[in-house]
N, C-alpha and C positions, 0 to 999 in steps of 0.2 A: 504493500500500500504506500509505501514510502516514496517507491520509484514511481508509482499512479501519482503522486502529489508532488512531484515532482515536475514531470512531463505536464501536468496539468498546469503547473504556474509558469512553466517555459513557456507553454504554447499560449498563454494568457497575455504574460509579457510581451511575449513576438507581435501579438494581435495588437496590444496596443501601441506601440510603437510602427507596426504598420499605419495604422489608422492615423496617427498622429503625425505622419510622415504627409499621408496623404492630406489629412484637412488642411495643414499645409501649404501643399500644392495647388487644393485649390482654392484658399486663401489667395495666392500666388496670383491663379487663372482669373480671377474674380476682379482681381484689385482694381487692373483700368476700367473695368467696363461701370464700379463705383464711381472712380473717379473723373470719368467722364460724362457720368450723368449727374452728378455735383457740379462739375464745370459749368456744365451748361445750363443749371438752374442759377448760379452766384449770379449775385447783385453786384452793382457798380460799391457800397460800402458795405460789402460783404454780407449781406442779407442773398433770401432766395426769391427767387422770380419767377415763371414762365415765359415773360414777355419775349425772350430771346426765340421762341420757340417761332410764340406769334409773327416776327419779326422775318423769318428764313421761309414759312410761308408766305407770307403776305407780300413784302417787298422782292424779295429772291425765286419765287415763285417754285416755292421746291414740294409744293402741290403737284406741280406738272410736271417736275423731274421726276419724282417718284411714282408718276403711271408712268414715265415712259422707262422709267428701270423693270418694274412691274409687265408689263405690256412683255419688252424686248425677252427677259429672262423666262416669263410664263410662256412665249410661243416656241421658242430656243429648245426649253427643257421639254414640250407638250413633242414636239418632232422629234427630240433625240431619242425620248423613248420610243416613239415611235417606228424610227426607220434603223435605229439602233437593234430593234427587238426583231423586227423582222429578217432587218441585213446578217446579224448576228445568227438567227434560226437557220438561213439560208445555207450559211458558210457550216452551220455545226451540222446539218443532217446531208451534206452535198450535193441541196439542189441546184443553188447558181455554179452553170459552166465556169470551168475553170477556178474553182471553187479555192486550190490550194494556190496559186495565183496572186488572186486576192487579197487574201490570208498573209501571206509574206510580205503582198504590198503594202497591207495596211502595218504590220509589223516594221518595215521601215519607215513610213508614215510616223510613225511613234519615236521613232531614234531622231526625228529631226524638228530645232527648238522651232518656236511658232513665229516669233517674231523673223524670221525668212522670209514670211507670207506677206510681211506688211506691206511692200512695195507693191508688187503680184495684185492683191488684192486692191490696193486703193489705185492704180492704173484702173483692174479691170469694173471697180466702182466706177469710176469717171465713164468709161467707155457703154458702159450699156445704160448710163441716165441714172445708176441710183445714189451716186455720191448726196451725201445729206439727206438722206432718208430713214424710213425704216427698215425699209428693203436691205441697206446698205448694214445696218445694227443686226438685223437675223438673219439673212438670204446664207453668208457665208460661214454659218456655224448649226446649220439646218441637221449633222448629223457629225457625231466626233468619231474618230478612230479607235479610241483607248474605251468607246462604249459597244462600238459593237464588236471587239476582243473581247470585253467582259460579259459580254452577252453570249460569245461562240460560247468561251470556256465553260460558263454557266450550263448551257441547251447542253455542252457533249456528256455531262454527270449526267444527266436526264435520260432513264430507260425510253424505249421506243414503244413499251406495251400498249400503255395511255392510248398513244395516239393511234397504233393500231386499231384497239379495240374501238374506238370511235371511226376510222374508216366500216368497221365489220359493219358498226350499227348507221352506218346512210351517210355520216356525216362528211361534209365537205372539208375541202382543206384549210379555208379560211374561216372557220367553224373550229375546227381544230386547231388552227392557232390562234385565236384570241379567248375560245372558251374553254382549252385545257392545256395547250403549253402556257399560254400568257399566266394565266393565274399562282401555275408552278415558278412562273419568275419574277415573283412580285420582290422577292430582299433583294435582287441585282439589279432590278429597275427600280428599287426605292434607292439603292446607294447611286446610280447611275444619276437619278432625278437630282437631288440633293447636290452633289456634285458639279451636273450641269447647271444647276440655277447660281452657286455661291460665285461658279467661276465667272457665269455673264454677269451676274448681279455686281460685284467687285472691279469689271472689268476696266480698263481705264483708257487704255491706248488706242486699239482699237477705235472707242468710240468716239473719243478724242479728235485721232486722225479723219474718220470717216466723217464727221461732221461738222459742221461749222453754226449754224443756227441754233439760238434759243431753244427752236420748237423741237428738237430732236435731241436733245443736249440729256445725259442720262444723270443720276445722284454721283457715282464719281469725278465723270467731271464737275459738274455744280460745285462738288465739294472743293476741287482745286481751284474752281474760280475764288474762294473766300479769301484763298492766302494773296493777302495785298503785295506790295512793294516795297513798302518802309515797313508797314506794322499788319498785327493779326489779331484779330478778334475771336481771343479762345472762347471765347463765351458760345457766340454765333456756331464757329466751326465745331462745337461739342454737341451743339444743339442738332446740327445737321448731321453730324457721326452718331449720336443717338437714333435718327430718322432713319440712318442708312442699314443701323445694327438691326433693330426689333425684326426685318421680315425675315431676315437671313435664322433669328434665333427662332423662329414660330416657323419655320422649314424644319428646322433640326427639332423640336418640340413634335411637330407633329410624326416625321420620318424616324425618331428613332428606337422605337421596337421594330422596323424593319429592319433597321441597318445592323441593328443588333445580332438577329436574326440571322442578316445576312451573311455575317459574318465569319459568325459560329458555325451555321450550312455549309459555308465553305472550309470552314478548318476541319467538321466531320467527316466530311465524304471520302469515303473509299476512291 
């Protein structure tokens, strides 16, 4: 019993020192996202306000930036899964000709950084009319490479029984793939989703470069419009990095028992 109480206060100890380790951490994690929403409630004699909030709406009009960050990221991620899931399908049960091809192409596609494309891309904006648009914000990110690899690898764990058994009983193919492989891939198209939106949601250059007008202007940029010349208005810029943070955390709030899921599904599989 000695050795039982023993190992009992070892493993006690360890636990709490993990734990302690951890709150910590995210203590740590936690801190800016306080500090930044302090920021931007302080007062001019250090009292708290809203008015700064009122202020990045009203005059900055980050009303409008924020449907079109909204807008751009919601159609961006709605297509990636979309044509992510089915390109993906394609490749893992080898119906698209040339199926391995592809597969390798898109794997180098991967090896190479993104900013290559900037040129490429704001030429061929200019060239077919959608420079400063929204065409110009979604048209070139309608389907990513590193989603439909996550998507093959996903579909080839997947037995083929399923879907058999659903040819035996009538069903068609695009029956079969939205109402029994799709729903077997809901943890890879929830990390897939999540994913796609943080990185358009964040994105800056791009949208930057591709536009030029107010009326297409997204919250990142918005947000670098705030930083002046001589001076910067922490107040303002905290207020609108608060606006920019909440959708991206109500993504991750909503998605993450998927991703969780998804996770763990993938560390299980044989």
């Amino acid at each position: 019993s000695t050795e039982m109480n023993r190992y009992r206060a070892g493993r006690l100890t360890s636990r709490f020192f993990l734990h302690l380790v951890l709150i910590i951490l995210g203590l740590i994690m936690v801190f800016p996202l306080v500090w930044m929403f302090a920021a931007s409630i302080a007062g001019p004699q250090g009292g708290l306000t809203p008015a700064h909030f009122g202020y990045i709406f009203g005059a900055n009009r980050f009303g409008w930036y924020l449907f079109n960050s909204l807008l751009v990221a919601g159609i961006v991620t709605a297509a990636n899964v979309l044509f992510c899931f089915t390109c993906g399908y394609a490749l893992a049960r080898g119906i698209a000709p040339g199926g391995k091809i592809w597969f390798y192409t898109i794997l180098i596609v991967l090896m190479l950084p993104v900013h290559i494309v900037i040129i490429p891309v704001y030429l061929l904006m200019n060239k077919i009319g959608l420079y400063d648009s929204y065409g110009a914000l979604i048209l070139p990110w309608l389907v990513n490479p590193i989603g439909v690899f996550l998507v093959r690898q996903y579909v080839s764990t997947l037995p083929t029984s399923l879907e058999e058994a659903g040819r035996i009983d009538g069903a068609g193919e695009l029956r079969i793939l939205f109402r029994i492989v799709m729903p077997l891939c809901r943890p890879v198209l929830a990390i897939l989703a999540i994913q796609v939106f943080m990185t358009n949601w964040n994105s800056f250059l791009f949208p930057f470069i591709l536009t030029s007008s107010e009326q297409y202007r997204t919250l990142p940029v918005a947000l670098a419009m705030l930083l002046g010349y001589q001076s910067i208005d922490w107040p303002q810029l905290m207020a609108g990095s608060v606006v920019a943070v909440v959708p991206v955390l109500a993504v991750f709030l909503v998605f993450q028992r998927q991703i969780i899921s998804g996770v763990t599904a993938g560390a299980l599989k044989q």
